[in-house]
N, CA, C and O of each residue as an XYZ file, in Angstrom:
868
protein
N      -6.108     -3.991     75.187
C      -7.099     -3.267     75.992
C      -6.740     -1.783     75.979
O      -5.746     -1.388     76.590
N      -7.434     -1.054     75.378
C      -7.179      1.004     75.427
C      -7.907      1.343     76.278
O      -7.849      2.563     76.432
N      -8.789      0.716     77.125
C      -9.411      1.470     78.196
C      -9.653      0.357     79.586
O      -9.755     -0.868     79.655
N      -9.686      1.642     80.774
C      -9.562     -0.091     81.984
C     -10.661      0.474     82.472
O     -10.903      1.678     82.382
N     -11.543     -0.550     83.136
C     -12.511      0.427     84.562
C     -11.868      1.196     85.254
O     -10.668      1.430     85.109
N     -12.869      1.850     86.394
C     -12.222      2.626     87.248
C     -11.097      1.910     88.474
O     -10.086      2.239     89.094
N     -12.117      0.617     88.325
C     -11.096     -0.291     89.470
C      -9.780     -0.637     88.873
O      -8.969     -1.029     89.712
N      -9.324     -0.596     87.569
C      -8.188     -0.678     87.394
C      -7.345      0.314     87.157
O      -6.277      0.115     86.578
N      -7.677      1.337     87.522
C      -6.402      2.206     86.952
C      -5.149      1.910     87.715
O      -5.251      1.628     88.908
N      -4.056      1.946     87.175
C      -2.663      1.652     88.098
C      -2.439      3.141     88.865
O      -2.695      4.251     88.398
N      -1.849      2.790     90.266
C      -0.739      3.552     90.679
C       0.625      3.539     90.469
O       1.236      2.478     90.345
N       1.035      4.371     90.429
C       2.982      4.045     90.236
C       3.546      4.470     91.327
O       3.724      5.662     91.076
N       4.105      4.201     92.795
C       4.993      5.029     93.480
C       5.941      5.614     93.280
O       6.429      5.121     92.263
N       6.785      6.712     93.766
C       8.102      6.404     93.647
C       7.979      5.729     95.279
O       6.922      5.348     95.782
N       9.349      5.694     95.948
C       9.654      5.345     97.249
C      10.262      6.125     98.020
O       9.495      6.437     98.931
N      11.557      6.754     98.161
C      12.129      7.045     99.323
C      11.329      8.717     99.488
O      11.736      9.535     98.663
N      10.604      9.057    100.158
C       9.711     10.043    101.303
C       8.297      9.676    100.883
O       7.307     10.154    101.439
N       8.254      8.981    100.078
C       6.587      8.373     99.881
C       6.389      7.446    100.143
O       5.319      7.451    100.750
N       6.966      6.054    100.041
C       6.416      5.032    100.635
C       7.596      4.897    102.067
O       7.410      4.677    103.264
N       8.604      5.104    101.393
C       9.710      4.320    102.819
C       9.942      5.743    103.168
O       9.867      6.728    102.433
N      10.260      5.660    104.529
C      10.907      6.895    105.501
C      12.295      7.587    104.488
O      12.992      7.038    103.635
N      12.306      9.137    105.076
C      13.598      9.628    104.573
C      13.757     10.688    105.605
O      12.820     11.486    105.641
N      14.504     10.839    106.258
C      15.130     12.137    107.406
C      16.575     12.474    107.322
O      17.428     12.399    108.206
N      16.676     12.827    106.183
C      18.319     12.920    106.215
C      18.949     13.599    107.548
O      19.774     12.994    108.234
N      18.614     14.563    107.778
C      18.983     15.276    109.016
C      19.186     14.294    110.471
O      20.062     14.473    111.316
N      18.365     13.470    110.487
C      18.074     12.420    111.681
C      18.925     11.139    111.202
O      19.295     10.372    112.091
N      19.152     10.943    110.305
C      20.312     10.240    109.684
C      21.687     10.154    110.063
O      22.493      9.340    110.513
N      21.588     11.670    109.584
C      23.278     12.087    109.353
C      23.406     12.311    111.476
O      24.336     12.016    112.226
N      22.773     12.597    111.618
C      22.864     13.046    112.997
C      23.004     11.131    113.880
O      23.775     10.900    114.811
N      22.310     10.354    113.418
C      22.901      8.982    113.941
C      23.959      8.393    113.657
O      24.474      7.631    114.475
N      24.676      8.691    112.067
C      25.519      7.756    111.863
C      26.969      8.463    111.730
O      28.000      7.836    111.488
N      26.879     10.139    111.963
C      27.783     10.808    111.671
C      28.010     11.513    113.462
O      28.589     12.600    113.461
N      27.608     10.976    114.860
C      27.730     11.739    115.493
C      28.439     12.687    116.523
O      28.080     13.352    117.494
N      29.819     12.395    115.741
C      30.667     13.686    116.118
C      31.016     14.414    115.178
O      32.010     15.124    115.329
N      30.156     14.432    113.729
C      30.241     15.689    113.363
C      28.652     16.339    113.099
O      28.607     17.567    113.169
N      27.435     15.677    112.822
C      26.451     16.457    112.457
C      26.194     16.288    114.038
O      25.876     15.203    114.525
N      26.361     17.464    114.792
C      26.034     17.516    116.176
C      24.926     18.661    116.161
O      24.370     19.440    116.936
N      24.929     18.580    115.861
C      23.329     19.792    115.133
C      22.669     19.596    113.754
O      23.314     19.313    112.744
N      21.017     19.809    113.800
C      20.473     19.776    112.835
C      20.973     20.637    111.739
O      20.993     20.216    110.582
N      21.300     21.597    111.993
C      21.886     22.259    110.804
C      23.332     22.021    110.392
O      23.702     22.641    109.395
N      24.279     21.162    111.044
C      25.308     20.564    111.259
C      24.928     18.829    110.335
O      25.571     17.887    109.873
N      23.933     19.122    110.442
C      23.611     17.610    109.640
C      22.912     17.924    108.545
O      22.901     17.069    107.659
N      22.390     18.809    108.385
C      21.681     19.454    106.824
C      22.994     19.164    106.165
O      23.230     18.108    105.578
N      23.860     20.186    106.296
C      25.133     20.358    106.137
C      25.453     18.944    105.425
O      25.520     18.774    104.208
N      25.630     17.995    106.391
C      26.537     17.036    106.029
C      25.696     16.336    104.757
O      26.218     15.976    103.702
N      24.455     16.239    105.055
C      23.434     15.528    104.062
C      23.484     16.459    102.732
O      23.349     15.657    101.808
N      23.607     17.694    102.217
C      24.064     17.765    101.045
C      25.320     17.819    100.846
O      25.486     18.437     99.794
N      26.772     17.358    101.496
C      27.613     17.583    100.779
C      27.695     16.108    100.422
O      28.437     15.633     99.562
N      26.757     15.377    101.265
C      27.271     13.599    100.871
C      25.951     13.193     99.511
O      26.230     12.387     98.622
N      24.956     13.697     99.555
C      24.207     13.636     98.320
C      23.834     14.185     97.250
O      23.103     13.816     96.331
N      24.547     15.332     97.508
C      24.551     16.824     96.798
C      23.435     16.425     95.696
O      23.660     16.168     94.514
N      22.037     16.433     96.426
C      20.641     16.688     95.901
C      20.528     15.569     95.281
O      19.643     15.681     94.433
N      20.992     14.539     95.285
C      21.332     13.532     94.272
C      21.668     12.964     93.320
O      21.375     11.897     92.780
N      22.669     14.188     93.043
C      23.599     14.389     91.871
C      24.448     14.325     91.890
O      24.755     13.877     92.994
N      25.502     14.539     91.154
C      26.983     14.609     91.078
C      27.338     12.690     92.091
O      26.626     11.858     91.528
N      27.958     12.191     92.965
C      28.081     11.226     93.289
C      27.326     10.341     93.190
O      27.452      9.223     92.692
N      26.244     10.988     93.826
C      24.983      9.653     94.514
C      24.088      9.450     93.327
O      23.485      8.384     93.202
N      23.947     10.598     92.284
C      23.750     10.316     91.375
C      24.114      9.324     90.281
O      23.341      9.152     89.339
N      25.081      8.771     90.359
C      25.878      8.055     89.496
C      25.539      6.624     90.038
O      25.363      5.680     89.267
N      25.431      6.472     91.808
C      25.128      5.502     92.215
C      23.667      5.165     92.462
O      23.272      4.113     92.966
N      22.756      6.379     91.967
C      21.691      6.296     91.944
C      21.349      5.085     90.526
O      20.563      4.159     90.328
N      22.525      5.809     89.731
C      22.299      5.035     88.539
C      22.898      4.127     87.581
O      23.038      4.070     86.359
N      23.266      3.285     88.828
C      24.134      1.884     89.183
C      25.235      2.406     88.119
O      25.230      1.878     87.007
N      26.139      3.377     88.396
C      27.127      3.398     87.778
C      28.673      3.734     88.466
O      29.697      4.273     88.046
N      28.319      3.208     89.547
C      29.344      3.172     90.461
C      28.962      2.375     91.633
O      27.860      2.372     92.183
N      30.073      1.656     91.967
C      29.908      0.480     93.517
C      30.187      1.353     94.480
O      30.573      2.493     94.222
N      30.012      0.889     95.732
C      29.725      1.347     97.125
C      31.294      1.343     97.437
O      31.403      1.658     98.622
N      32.498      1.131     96.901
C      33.560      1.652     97.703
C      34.135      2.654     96.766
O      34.552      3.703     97.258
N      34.220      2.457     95.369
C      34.532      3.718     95.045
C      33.525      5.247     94.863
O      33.725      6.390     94.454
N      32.438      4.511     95.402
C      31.612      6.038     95.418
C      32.082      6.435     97.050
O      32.212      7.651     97.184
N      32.332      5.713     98.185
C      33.026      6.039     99.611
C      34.093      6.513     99.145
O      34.421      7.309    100.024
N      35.107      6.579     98.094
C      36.425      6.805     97.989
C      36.329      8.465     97.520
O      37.012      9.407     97.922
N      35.124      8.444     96.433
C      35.415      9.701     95.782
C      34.233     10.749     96.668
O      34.290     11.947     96.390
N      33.163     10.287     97.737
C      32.782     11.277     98.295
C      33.740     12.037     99.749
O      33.573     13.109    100.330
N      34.850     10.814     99.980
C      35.718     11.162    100.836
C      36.396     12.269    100.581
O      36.328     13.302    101.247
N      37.317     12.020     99.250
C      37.504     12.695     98.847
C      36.892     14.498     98.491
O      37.396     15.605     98.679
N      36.010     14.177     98.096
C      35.107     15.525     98.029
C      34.936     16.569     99.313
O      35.030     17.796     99.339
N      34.663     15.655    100.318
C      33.969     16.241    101.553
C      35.012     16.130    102.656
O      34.822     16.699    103.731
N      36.220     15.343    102.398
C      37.107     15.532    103.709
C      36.361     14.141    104.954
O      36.788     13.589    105.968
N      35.590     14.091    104.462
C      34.965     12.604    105.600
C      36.009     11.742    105.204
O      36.642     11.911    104.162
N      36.256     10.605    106.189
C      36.238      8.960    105.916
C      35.739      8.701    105.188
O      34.705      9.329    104.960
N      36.265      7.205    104.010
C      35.430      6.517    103.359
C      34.615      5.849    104.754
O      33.388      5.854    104.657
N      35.112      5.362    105.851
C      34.284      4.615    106.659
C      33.094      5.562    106.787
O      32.038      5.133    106.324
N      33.085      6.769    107.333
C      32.165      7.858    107.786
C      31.094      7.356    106.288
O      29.968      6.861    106.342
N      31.797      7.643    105.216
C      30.470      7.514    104.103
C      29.747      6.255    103.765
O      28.686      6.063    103.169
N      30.761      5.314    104.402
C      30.285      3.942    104.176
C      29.035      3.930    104.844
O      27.910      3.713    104.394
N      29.480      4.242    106.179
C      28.567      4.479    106.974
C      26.963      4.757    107.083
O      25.952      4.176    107.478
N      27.376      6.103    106.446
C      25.943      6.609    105.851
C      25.448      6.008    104.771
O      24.370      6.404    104.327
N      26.164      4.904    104.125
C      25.662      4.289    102.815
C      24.640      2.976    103.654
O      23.691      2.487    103.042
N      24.889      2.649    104.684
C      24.291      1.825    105.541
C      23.371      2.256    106.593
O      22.760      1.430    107.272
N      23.258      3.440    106.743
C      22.587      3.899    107.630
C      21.349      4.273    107.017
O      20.258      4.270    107.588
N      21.661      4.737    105.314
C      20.779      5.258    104.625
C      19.560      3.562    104.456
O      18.334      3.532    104.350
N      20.469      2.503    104.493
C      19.565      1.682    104.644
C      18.665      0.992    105.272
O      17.768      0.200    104.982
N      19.306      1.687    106.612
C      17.762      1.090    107.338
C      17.326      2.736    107.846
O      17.405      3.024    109.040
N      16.907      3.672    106.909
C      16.450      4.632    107.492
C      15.472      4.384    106.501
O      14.440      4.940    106.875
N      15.293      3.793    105.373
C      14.559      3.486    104.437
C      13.598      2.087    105.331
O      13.948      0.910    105.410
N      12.297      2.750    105.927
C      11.705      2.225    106.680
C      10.181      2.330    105.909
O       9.793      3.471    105.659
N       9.418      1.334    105.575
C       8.108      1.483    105.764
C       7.264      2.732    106.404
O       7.329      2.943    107.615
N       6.344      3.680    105.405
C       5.305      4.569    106.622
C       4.242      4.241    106.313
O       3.617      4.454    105.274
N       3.933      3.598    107.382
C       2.569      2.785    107.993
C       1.293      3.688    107.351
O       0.308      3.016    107.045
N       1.227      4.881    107.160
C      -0.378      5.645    106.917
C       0.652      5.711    105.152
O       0.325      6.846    104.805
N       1.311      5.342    104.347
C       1.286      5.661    103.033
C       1.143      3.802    102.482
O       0.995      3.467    101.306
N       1.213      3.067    103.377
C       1.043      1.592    103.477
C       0.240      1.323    103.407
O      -0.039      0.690    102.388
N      -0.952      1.598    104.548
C      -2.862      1.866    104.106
C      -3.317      1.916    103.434
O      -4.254      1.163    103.167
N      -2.732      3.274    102.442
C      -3.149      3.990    101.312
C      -3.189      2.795    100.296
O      -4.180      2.451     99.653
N      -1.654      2.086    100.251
C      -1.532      1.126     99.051
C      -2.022     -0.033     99.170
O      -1.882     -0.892     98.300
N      -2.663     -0.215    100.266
C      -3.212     -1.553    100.619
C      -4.835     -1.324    100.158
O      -5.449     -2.278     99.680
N      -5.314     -0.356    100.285
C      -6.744      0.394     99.767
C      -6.835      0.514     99.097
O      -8.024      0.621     98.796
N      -5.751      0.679     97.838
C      -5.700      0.410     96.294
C      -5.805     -0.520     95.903
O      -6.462     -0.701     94.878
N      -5.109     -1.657     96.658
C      -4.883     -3.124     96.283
C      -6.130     -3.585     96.748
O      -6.628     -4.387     95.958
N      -6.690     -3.404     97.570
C      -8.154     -4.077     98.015
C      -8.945     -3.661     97.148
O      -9.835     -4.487     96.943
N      -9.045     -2.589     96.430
C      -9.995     -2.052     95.885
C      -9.823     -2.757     94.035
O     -10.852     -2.589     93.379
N      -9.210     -3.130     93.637
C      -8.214     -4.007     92.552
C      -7.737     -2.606     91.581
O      -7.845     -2.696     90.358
N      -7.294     -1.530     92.111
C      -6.046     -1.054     91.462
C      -4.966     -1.437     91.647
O      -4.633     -1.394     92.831
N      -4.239     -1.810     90.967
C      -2.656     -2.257     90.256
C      -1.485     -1.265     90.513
O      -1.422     -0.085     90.167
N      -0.442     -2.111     91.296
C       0.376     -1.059     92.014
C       1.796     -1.465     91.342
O       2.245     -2.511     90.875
N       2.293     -0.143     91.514
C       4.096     -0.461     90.652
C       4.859      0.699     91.613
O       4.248      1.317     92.485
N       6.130      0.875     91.348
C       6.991      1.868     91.565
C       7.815      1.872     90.299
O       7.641      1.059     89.392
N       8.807      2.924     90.287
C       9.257      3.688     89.808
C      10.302      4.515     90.960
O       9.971      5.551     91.537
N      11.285      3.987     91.095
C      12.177      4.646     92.437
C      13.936      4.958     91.909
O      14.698      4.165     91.355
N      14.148      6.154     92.251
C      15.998      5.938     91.642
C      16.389      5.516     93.224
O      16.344      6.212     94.238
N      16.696      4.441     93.091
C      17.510      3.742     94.206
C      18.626      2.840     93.279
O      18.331      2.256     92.236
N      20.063      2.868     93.948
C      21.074      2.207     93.842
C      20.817      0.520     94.155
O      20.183     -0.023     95.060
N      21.546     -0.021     93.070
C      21.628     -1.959     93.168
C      21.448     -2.348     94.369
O      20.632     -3.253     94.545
N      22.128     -1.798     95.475
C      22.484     -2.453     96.973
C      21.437     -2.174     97.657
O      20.984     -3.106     98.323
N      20.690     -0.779     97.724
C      19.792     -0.436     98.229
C      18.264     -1.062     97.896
O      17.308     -1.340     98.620
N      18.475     -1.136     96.617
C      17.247     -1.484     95.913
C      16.912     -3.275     96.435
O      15.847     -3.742     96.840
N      18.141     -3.922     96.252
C      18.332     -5.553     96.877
C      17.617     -5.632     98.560
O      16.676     -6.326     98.946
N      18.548     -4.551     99.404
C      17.812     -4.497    100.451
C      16.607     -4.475    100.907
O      16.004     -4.889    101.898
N      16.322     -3.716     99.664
C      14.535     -3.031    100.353
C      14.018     -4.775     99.887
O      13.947     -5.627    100.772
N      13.780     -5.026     98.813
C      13.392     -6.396     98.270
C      13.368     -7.305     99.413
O      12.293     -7.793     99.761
N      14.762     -7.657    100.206
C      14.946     -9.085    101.035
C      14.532     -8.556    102.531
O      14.849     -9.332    103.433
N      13.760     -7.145    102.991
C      13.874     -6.464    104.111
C      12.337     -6.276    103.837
O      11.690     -6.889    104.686
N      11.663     -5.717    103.055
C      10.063     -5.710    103.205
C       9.027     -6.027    102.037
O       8.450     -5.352    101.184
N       9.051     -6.966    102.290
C       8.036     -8.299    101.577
C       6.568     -8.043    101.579
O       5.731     -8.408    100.754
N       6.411     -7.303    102.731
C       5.282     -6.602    102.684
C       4.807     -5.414    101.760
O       3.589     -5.241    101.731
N       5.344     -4.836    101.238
C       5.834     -3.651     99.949
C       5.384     -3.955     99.024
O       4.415     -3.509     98.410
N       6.594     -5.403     98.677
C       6.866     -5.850     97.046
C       5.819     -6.636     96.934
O       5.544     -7.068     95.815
N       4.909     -7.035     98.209
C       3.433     -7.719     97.691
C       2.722     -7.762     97.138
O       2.032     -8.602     96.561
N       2.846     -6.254     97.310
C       1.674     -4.896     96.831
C       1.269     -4.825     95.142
O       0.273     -4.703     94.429
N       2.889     -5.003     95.019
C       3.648     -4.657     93.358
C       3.270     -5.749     92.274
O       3.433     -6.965     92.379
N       2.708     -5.022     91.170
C       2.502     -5.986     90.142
C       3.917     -5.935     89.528
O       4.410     -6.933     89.002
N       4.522     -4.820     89.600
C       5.694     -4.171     88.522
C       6.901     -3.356     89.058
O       6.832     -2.912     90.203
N       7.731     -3.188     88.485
C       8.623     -1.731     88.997
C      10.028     -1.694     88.386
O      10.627     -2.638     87.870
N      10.441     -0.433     88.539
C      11.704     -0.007     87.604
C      12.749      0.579     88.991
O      12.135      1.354     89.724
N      13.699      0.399     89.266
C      14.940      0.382     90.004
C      15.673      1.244     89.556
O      16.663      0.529     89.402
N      16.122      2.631     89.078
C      16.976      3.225     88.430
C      18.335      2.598     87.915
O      18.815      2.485     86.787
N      18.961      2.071     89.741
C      20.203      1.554     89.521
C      20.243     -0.005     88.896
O      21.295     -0.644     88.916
N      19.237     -0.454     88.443
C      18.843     -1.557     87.738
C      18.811     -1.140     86.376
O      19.385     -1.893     85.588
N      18.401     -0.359     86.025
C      18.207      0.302     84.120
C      19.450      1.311     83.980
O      19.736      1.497     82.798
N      20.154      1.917     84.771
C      20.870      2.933     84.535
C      20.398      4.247     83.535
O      20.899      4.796     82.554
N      19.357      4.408     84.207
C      18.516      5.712     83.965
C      18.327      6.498     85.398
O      18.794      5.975     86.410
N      17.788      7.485     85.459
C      17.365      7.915     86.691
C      16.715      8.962     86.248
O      17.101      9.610     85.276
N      15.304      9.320     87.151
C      14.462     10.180     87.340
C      14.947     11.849     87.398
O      15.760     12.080     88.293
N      14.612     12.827     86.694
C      14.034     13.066     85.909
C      14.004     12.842     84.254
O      13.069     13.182     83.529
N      14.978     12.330     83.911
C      15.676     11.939     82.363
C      13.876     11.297     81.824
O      13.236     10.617     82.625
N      13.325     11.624     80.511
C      12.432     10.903     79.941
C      12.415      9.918     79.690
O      11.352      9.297     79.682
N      13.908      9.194     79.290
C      14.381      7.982     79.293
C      13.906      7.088     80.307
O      13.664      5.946     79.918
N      13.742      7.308     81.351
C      13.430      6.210     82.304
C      12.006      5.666     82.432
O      11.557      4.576     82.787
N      11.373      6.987     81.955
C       9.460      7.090     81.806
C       9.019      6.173     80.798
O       8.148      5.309     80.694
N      10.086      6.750     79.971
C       9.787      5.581     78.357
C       9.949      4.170     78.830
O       9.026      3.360     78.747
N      11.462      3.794     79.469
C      11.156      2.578     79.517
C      10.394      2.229     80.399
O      10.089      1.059     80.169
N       9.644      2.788     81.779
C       9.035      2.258     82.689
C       7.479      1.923     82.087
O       6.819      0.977     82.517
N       7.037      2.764     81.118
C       5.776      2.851     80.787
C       5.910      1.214     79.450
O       5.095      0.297     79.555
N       7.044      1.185     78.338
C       7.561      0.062     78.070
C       7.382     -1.342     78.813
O       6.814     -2.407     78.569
N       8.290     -0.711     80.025
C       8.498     -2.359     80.913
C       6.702     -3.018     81.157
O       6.203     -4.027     80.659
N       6.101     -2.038     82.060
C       4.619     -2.437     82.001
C       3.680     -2.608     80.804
O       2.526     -2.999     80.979
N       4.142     -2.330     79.639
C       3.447     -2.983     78.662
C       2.233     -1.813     78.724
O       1.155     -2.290     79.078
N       2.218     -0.499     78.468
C       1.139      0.019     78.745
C       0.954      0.572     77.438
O       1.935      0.313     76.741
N       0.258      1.098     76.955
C      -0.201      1.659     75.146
C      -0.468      3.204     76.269
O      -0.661      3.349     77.476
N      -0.341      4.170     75.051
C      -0.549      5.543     75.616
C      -1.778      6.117     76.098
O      -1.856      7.236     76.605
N      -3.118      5.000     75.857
C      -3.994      5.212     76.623
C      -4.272      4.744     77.438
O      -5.259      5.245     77.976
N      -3.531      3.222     78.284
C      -3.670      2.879     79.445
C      -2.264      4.105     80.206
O      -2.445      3.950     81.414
N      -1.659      4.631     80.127
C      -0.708      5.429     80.727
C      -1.617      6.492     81.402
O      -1.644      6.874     82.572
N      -2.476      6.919     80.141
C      -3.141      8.195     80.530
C      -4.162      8.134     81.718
O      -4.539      8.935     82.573
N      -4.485      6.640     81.351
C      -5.645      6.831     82.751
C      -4.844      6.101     84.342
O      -5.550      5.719     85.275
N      -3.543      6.036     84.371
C      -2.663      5.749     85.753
C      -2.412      7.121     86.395
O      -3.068      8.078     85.985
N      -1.252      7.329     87.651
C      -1.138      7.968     88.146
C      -0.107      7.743     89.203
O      -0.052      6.981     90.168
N       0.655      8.609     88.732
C       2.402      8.139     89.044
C       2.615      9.601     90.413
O       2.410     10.802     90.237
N       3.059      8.925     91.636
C       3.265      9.872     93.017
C       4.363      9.757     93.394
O       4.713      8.628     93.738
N       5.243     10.774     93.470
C       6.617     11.316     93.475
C       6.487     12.574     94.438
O       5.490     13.295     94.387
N       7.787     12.861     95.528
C       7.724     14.227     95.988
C       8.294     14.862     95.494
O       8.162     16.025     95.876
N       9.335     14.622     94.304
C       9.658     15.761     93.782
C       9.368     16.512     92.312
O       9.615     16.041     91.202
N       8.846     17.659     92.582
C       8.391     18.453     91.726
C       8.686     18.438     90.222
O       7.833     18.669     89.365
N      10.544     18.013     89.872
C      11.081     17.796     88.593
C      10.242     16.459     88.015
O       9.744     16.416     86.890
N      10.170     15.154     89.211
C       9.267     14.131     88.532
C       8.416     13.657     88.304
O       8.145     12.626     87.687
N       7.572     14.798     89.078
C       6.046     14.738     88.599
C       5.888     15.710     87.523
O       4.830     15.582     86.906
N       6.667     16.659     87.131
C       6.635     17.355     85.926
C       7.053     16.277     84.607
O       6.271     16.194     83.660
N       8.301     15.487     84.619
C       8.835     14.808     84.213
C       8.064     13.619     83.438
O       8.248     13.122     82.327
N       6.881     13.289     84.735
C       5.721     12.220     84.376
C       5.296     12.169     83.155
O       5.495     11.434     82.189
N       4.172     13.827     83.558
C       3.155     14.273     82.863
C       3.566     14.267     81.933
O       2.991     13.545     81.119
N       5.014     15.183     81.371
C       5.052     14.957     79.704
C       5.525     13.820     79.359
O       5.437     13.737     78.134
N       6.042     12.780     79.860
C       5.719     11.481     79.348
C       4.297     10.330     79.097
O       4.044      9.158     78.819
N       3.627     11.692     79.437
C       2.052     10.968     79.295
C       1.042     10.668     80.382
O      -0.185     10.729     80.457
N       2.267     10.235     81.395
C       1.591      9.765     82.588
C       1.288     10.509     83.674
O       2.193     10.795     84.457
N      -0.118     10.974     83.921
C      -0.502     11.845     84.741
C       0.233     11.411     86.287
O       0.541     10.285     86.680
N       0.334     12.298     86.753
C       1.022     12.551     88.172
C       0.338     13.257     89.466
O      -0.784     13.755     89.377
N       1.215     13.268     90.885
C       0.591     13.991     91.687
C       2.149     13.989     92.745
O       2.974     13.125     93.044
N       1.992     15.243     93.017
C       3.159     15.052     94.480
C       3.100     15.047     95.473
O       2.506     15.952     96.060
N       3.840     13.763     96.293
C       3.268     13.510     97.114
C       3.782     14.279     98.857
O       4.965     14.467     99.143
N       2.812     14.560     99.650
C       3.484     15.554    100.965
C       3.194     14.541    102.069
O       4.129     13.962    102.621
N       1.792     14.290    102.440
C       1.660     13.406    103.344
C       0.694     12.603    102.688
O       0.192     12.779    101.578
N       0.487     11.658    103.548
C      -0.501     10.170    103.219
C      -1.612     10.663    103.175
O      -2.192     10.438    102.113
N      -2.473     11.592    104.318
C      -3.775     11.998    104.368
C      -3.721     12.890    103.158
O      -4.819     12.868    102.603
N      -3.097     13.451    102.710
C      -3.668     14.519    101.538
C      -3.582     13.405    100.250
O      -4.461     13.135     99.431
N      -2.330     12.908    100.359
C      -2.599     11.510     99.510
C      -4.372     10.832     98.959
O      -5.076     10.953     97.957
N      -4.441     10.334     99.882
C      -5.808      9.689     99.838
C      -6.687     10.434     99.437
O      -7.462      9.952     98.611
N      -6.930     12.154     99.955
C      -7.765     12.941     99.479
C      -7.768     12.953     97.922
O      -8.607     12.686     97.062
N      -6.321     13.426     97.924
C      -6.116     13.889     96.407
C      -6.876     12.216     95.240
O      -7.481     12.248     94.169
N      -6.548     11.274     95.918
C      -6.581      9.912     95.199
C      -8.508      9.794     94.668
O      -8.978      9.485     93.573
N      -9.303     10.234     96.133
C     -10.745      9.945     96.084
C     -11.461     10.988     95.198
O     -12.545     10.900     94.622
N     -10.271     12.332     95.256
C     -11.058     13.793     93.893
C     -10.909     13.082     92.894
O     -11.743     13.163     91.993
N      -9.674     12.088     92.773
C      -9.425     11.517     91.479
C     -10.359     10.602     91.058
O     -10.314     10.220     89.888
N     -11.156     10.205     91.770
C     -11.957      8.569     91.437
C     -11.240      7.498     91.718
O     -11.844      6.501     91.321
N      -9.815      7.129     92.424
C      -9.637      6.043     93.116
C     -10.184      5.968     94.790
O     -10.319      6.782     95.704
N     -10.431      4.314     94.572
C     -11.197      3.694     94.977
C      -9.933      3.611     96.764
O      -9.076      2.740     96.908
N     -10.138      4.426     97.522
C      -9.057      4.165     98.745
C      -9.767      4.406    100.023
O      -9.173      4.276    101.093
C-alpha cells in the first residue's frame, strides 16, 4: 500500500512531556528534599543528575548501563549518594504520569481510525514500568520503539531508520504520518528521516496544529 486515506495516517508520540508528565524541578524537589530546597536548587540538581540527557542518563537512556552502576557513576560525578540517585531513578518513575488533555487527543485519533505508535528514549526499567503501570497508553499503540530496548537514542538517524523499519512503512507511507516530540533536535531529526513532524508544547495547540493538518481529532 503507497498511499493511506486520510483516516489512516499514523501518529508517532514520543512520551516523557508529551504524553506522560515531566517536572524535573518538582521531582528533584520531592525526592531530593534536603538538598533541592529551592526551585532553582532543584534545576540545579536536575541537570547535574541528567545532564540534558547525556553523558550518564544518556547511556541509560540507551540501555547501556544498569541502574546501580549508573547510581555509582552519577554519585560519583555529583557528590550525591548512590541512594539519593537511586532515588531519583524511582521517583523519575512515578513522575512519569499520564496527561489526561494529551490522552484525549490520542484517544480522538484512535476513534477517528488513525494508527498510533511512539518512539520514546526511555531506559529498560523505565520503559517495563510504564508498560505494567498504564495499560491505558499501550492500548492506544499499534507499535513502538523503546530506545533502551534498540540501543539507539533520539536524535541519532539510526533510531528513525529503524523505527520507520520496525513499522514496516515504505517512504511514502512515512511521508504521510506525523511524529510529536518536544524537542526541537527530534523533530528536526524526524523530518530528515522522512517523517514529517511537529513539536509538541501543550495538548490544545496539539489538536489545533493536528486539525490544520487534516487529522481527524
Amino acid at each position: 500500500m503507497s498511499t493511506m486515506s486520510a483516516a489512516q495516517r499514523p501518529v508517532v508520540f514520543d512520551f516523557g512531556a508529551v504524553v506522560f508528565r515531566w517536572r524535573p524541578i518538582d521531582l528533584m524537589m520531592r525526592v531530593l528534599p534536603t538538598r533541592a530546597t529551592t526551585p532553582a536548587l532543584a534545576q540545579h540538581w536536575a541537570k547535574e543528575v541528567f545532564q540534558d540527557f547525556k553523558g550518564d542518563w544518556g547511556l541509560f537512556d540507551a540501555g547501556q548501563i544498569e541502574v546501580a552502576p549508573l547510581c555509582q557513576r552519577i554519585a560519583a560525578r555529583t557528590g550525591l549518594s548512590p541512594e539519593d540517585v537511586h532515588a531519583v531513578v524511582l521517583g523519575v518513575a512515578e513522575e512519569l504520569q499520564p496527561m489526561p488533555e494529551t490522552l484525549a487527543v490520542m484517544r480522538a485519533l484512535h476513534a477517528a481510525g488513525h494508527p498510533i505508535y511512539f518512539l520514546s528514549n526511555m531506559p529498560k526499567p523505565l520503559a517495563d514500568h510504564l508498560e505494567q503501570h498504564h495499560p491505558q497508553v499501550f492500548g492506544l499503540m499499534s507499535d513502538g520503539v523503546f530506545s533502551g530496548r534498540v540501543g539507539l537514542i533520539k536524535p541519532d538517524p539510526a533510531i528513525f531508520a529503524l523505527t520507520l523499519a520496525q513499522f514496516g512503512w515504505s517512504t511514502e507511507q512515512a511521508a504521510q504520518g506525523l511524529f510529536i516530540d518536544d524537542h526541537p533536535a527530534n523533530v528536526a531529526a524526524s523530518m530528515e528521516a522522512g517523517l514529517p513532524a511537529l513539536r509538541f508544547t501543550t495538548a490544545e495547540q496539539l489538536r489545533s496544529d493536528l486539525q490544520g493538518l487534516g487529522f481527524a481529532v
